[in-house]
C-alpha positions in Angstrom: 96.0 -1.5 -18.8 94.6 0.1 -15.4 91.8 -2.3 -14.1 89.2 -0.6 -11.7 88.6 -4.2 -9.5 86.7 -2.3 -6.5 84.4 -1.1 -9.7 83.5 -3.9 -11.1 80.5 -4.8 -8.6 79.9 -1.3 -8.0 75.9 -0.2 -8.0 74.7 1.9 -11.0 71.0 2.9 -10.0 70.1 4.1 -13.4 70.8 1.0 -15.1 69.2 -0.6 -12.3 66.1 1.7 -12.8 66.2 1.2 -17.0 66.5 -2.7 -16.2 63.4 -2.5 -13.9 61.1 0.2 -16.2 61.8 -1.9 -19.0 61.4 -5.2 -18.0 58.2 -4.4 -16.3 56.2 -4.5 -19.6 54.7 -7.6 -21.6 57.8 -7.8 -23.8 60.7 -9.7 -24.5 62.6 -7.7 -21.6 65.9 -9.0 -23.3 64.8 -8.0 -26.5 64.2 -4.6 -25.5 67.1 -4.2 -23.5 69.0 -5.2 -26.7 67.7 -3.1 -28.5 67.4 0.0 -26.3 71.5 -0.5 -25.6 72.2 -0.5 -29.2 70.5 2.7 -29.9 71.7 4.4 -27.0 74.0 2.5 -24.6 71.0 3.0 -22.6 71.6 7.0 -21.6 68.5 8.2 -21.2 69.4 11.3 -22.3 70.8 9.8 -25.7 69.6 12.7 -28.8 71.2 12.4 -32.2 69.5 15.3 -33.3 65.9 14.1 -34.2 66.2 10.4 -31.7 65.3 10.9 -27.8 66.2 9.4 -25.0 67.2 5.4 -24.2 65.0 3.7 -26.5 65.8 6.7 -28.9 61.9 8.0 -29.9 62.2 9.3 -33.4 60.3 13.4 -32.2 59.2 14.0 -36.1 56.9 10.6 -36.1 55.7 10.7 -32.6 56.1 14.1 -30.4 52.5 14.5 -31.7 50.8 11.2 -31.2 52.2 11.4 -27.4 51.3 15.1 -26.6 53.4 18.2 -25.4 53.1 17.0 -22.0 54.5 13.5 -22.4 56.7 13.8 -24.8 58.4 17.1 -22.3 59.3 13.6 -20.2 60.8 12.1 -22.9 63.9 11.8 -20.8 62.9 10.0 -18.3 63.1 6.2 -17.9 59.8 5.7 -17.1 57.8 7.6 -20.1 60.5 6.5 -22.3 60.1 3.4 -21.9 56.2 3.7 -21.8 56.4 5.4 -25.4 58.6 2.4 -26.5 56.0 0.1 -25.5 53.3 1.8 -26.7 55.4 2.1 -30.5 55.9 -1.5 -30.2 52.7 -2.4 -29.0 50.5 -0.8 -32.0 53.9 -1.9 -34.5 54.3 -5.4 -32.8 57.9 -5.8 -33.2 61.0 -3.7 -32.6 61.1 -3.2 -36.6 60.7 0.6 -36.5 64.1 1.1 -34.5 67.0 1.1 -36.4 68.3 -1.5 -34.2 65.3 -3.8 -34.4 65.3 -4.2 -38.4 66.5 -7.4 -39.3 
């Protein structure tokens, strides 16, 4: 097994940025981390063919309420995790992400 020590501690700014974006809403920052990691790993450029980006934004049910403009940033962190928020604001739990269903 080949251990990468010097690694370990090493910076990752887009984790650091997805931390940030994300806990910088009124949410259980944990929560959402959770459950943005276990759609996507947190990639922002996740897509499984109809999901989008970290918090994986299903495009069929929402493309439309976000507009062509927003949802054409739908890979970055920042609207991302803004149209996560605004889903689980109006839903008020993480129950419409395949993650968040208990």
């Amino acid at each position: 097994m080949l251990i990468d020590l010097a690694g370990v501690n090493a910076p990752n700014p887009v984790q650091d940025q997805i931390i940030e974006t994300t806990c910088s809403y009124e949410w259980d920052c944990v929560e959402a981390l959770s459950i943005a990691w276990c759609e996507s790993y947190h990639l922002p450029t996740a897509f499984n063919g109809e999901d989008h980006g970290y918090f994986q934004i299903n495009e069929y049910f929402w493309s439309g309420v976000f507009g062509k403009e927003w949802w054409s940033k739908r890979y970055e962190i920042e609207s991302n995790a803004a149209m996560a928020h605004h889903i689980w604001e109006h839903s008020g739990d993480f129950k419409l992400w395949t993650c968040g269903r208990k």
